[in-house]
C-alpha positions as CSV (number, residue, x, y, z in Angstrom):
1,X,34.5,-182.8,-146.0
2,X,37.5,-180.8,-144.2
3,X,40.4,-181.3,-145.8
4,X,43.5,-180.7,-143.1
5,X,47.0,-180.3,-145.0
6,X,49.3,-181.7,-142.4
7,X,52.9,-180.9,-143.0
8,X,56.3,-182.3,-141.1
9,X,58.5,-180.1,-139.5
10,X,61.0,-179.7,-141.5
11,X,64.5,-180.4,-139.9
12,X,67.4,-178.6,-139.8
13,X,71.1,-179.2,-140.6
14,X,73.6,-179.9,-138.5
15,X,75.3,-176.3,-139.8
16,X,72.0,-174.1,-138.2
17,X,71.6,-176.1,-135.6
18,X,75.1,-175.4,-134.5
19,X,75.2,-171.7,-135.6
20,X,71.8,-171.0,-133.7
21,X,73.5,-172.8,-130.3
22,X,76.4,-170.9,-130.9
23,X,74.6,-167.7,-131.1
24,X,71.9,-168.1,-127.8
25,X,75.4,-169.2,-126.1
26,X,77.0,-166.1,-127.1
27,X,74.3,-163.6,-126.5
28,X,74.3,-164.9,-122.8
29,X,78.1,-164.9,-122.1
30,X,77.6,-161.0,-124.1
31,X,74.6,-160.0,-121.8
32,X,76.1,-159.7,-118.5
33,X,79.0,-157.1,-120.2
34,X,76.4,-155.2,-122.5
35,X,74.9,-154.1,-119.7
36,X,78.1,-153.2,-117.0
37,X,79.6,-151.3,-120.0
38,X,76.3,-149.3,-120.9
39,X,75.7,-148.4,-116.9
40,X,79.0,-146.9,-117.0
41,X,78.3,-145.0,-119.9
42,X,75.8,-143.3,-118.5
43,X,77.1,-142.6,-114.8
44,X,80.0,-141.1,-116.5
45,X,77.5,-139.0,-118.5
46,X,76.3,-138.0,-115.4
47,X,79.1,-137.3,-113.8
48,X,78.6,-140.0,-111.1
49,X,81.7,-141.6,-109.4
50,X,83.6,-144.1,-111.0
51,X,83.9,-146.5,-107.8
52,X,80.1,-146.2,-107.9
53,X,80.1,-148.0,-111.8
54,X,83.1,-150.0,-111.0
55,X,80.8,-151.3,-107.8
56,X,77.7,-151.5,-110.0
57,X,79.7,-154.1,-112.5
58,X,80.7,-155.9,-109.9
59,X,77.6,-156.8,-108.5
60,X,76.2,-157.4,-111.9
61,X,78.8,-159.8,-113.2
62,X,78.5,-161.9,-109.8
63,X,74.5,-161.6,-109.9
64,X,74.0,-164.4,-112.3
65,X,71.1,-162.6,-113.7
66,X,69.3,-164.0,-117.0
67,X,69.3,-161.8,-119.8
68,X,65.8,-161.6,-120.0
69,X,65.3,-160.3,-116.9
70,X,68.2,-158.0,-117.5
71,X,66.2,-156.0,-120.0
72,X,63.9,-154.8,-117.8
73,X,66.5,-153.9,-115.2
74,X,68.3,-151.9,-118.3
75,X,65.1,-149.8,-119.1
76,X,64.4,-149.4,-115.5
77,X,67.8,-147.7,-114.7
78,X,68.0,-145.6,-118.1
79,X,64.7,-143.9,-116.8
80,X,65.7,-143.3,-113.4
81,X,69.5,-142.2,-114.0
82,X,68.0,-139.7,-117.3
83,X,65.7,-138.8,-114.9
84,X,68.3,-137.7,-112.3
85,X,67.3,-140.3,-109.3
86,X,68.3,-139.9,-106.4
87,X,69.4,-142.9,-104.9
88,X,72.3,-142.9,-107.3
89,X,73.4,-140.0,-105.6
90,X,73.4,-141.4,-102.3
91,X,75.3,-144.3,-103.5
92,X,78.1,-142.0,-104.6
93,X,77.9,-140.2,-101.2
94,X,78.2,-143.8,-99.4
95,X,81.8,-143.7,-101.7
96,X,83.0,-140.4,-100.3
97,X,81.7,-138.6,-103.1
98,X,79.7,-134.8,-102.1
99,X,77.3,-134.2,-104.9
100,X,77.9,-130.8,-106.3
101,X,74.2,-128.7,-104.8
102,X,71.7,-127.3,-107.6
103,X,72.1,-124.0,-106.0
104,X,75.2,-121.8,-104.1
105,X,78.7,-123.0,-102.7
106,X,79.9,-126.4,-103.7
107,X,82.1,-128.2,-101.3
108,X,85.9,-126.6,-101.8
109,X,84.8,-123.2,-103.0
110,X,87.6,-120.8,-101.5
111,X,87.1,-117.2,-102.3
112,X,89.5,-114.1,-101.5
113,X,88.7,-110.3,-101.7
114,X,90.4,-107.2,-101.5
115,X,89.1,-104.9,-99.0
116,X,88.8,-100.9,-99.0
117,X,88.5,-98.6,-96.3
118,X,87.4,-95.1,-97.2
119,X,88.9,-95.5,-100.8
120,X,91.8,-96.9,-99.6
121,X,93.4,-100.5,-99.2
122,X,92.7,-101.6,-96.0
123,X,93.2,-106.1,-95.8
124,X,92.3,-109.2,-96.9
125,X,89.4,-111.1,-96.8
126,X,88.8,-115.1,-97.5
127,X,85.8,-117.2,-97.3
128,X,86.0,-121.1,-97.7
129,X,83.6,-124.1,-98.3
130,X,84.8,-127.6,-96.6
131,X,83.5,-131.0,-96.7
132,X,85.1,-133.1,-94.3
133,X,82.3,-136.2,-95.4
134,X,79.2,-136.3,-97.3
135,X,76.5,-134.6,-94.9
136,X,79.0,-132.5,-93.0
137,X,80.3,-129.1,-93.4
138,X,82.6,-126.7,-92.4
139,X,83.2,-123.1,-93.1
140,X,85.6,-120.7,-92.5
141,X,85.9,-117.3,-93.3
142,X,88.4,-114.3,-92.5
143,X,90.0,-111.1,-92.4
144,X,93.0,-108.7,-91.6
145,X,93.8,-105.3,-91.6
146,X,97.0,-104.3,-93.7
147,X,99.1,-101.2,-94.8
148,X,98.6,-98.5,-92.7
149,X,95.5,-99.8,-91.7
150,X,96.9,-102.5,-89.6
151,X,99.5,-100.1,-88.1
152,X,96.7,-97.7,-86.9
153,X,94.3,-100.4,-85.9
154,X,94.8,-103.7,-86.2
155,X,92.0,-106.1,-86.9
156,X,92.3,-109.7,-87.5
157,X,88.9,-112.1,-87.7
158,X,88.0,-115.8,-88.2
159,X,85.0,-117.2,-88.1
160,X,84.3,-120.8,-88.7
161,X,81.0,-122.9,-89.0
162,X,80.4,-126.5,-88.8
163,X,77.1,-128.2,-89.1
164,X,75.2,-131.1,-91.9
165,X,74.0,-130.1,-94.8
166,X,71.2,-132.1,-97.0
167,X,70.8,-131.2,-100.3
168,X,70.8,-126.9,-99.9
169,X,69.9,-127.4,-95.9
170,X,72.5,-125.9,-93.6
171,X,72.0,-126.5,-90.1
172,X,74.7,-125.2,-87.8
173,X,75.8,-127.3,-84.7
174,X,79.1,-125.2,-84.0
175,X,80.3,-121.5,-84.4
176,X,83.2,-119.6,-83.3
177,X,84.2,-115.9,-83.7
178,X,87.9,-114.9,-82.8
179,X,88.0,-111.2,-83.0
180,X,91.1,-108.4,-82.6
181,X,90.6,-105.0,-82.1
182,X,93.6,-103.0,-81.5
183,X,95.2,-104.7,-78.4
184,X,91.7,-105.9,-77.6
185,X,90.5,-109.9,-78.6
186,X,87.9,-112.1,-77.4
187,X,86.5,-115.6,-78.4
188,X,83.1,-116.0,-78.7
189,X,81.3,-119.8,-79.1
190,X,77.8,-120.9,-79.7
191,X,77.1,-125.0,-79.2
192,X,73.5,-125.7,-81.1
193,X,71.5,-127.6,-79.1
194,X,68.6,-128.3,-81.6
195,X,66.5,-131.0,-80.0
196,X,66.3,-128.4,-76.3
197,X,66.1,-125.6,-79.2
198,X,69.0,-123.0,-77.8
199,X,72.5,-122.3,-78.4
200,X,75.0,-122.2,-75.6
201,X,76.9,-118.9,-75.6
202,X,80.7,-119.2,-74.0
203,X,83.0,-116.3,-74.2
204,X,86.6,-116.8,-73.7
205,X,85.8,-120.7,-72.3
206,X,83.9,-118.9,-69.2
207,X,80.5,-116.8,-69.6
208,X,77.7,-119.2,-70.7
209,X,74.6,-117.9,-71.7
210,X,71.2,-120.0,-73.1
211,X,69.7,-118.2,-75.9
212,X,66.5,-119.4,-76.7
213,X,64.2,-119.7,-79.2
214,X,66.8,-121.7,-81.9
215,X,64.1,-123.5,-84.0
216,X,65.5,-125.9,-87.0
217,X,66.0,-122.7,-89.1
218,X,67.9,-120.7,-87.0
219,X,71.7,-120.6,-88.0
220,X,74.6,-118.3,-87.3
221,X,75.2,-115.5,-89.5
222,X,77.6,-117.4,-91.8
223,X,76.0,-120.5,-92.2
224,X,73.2,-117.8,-92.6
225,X,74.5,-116.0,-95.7
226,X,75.2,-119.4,-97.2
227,X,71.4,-120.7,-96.4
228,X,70.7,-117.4,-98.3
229,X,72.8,-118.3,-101.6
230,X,71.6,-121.8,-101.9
231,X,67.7,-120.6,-101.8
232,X,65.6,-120.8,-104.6
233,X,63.7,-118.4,-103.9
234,X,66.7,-116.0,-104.3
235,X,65.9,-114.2,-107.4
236,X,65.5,-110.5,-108.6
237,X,62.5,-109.1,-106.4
238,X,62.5,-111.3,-104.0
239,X,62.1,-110.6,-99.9
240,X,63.5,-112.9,-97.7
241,X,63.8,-113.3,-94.2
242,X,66.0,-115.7,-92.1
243,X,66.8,-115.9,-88.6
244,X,70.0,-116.0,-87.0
245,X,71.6,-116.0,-83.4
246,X,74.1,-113.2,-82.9
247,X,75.2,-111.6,-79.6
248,X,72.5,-113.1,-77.2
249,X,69.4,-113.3,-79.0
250,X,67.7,-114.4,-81.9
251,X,66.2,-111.8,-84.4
252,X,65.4,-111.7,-88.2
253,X,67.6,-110.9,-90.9
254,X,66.0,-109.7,-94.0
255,X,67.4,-109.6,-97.6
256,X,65.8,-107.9,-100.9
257,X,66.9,-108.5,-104.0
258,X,67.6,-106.4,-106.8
259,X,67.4,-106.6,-110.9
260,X,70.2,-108.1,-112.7
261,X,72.9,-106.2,-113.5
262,X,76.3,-106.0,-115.0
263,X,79.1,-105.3,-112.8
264,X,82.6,-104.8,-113.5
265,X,85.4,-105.9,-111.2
266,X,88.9,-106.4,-110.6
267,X,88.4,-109.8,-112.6
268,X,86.3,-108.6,-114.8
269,X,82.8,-108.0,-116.2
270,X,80.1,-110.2,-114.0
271,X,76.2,-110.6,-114.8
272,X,75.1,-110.0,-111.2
273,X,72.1,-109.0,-109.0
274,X,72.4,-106.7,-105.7
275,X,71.2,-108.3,-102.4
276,X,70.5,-105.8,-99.4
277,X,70.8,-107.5,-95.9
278,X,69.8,-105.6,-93.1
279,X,71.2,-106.4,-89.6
280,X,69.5,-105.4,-86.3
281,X,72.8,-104.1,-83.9
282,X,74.8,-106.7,-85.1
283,X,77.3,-108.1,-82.3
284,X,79.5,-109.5,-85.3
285,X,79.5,-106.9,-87.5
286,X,79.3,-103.3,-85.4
287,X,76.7,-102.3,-88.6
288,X,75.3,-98.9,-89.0
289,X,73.1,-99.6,-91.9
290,X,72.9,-102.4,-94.4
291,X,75.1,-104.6,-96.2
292,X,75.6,-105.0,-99.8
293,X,76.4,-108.1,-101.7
294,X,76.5,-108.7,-105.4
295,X,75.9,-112.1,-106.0
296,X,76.8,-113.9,-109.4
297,X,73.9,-114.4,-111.5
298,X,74.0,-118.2,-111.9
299,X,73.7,-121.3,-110.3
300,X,76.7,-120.2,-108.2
301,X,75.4,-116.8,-106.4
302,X,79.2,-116.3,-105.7
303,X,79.4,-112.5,-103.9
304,X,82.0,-110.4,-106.0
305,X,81.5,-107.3,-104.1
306,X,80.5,-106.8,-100.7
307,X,79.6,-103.1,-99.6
308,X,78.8,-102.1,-95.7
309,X,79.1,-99.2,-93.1
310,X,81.3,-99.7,-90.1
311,X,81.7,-97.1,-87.6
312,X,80.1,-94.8,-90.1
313,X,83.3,-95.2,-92.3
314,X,82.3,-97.2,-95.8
315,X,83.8,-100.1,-96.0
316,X,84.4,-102.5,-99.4
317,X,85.6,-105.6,-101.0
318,X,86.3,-107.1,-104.0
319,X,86.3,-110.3,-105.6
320,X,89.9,-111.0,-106.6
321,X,90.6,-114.7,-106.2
322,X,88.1,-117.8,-107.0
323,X,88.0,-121.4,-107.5
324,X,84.2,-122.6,-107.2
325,X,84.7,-126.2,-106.7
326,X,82.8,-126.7,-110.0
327,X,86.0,-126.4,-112.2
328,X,86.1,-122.4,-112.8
329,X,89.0,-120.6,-111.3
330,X,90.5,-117.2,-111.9
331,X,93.4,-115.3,-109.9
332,X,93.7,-111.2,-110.7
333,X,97.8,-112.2,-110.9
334,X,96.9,-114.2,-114.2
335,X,95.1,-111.5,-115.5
336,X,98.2,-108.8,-114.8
């Protein structure tokens, strides 16, 4: 005979009742700010925009969302921001906020260089990165004769750049060249026309040329040398090619890279690697020869000296002014 031991539930006070009630009730008025305050914990970790966590609260706080459910959403978004998701990073964009790229210029990156002609000092060079909104670009770069230089021939040249950018993708849309020579000056503009694949060529607003051939990779030779920093595939030993309208054609640019180095400049001592660009005939650049860049050996690739041939006279420059719109700056003034 089975013998079944049946016992009451046994009930409880008054005092656990209450203290249990009291606790469910306060773990779900606690849940729905444990989890705002840790999400913002780790954008900031992550360097993600505060709007983007302030927005993220909001939504959560007005979502109404049970706590159990909540746990799951918690794990969830702890893999994917550890993780480095993306979609995070086009929610900050969607605030205004330009991610900073794995690889080259970041947006606001203004560089200035001292240049030599012959041994002697000869102008000024700048190059600058500018974001006007996420996706876009713009960049300008410069230079002028000075000193006796300017006296005996006078150059002064800007060029400027503007096209989207995703992730380390340039693709140019407009480029200018505005070009003194003495007493002599000319305006040169190319309008990329990607979907008929050509760039319209206008000098001085009247003389338009089609040059064809402008695939998705083809770029002007700024946006070019930019394309080239942000490459991955940039590294000691490397051979690239890229191509790139100048004058009224297409043609390929090539680049080889060099072991890492140390290099000392006016700001200082730099772990660097050389990078040899070879221009056909360049329209932009008068070249006789190659061009030398020494490019930082980092994340940045930031050129800190820039060595060429014009008019079989050497020409060089020098790094002497930085920010990197990633926080690093250094003047040559603050160092004297």
């Amino acid at each position: 005979m089975a013998f079944f031991s049946l016992q009451r539930p046994q009930k409880k006070s008054l005092t656990t009742e209450t203290t249990e009630k009291h606790g469910q009730k306060k773990n779900r008025l606690l849940a729905p700010f444990f989890l705002p305050c840790f999400l913002c914990f780790l954008l900031v970790q992550k360097n993600v925009s505060i709007m983007v966590a302030h927005s993220i609260l909001h939504t959560v706080l007005l979502s109404g969302i049970q706590w159990k459910g909540m746990k799951k959403q918690l794990a969830l978004i702890f893999v994917l921001i550890m993780t480095g998701f993306h979609p995070l990073m086009m929610v900050s964009q969607a605030y205004g906020q330009v991610p900073l790229p794995a690889l080259g210029a970041a947006p606001g990156e203004r560089l200035k260089f001292n240049v030599h002609w012959m041994g002697l000092p000869a102008g000024l060079a700048f190059m600058d990165v500018k974001t006007t909104s996420p996706g876009l670009y713009s960049l300008v770069a410069g230079v002028e004769s000075i000193g006796a230089v300017k006296l005996l021939y006078p150059i002064k040249d800007r060029m400027q750049a503007e096209g989207l950018m995703v992730a380390n993708d340039y693709s140019v849309r407009y480029f200018s060249k505005q070009q003194q020579r003495g007493s002599a000056s000319r305006l040169i503009e190319y309008r990329f026309d990607r979907e008929w694949g050509e760039a319209i060529r206008t000098q001085e607003g009247e003389e338009t040329l089609a040059v064809g051939g402008v695939t998705p990779r083809v770029n002007d030779i700024l946006t070019g040398f930019f394309t080239l920093r942000a490459c991955p595939s940039l590294v000691p030993g490397a051979h690239l090619y890229l191509p790139m309208v100048d004058g009224q054609k297409v043609y390929q640019v090539s680049a080889t890279v060099g072991n890492k180095e140390k290099l000392h400049t006016p700001l200082g001592w730099f772990d660097v690697f050389p990078m040899t660009v070879v221009v056909e005939n360049s329209d932009l650049f008068r070249l006789q020869g190659s061009i030398v860049v020494w490019l930082t050996h980092d994340l940045r690739r930031m050129p800190v000296r820039v060595e060429s041939r014009i008019d079989f006279k050497r020409v060089a420059a020098d790094l002497i002014s930085y920010d990197d719109g990633r926080g690093d700056r250094r003047d040559l003034k603050d160092q004297q």
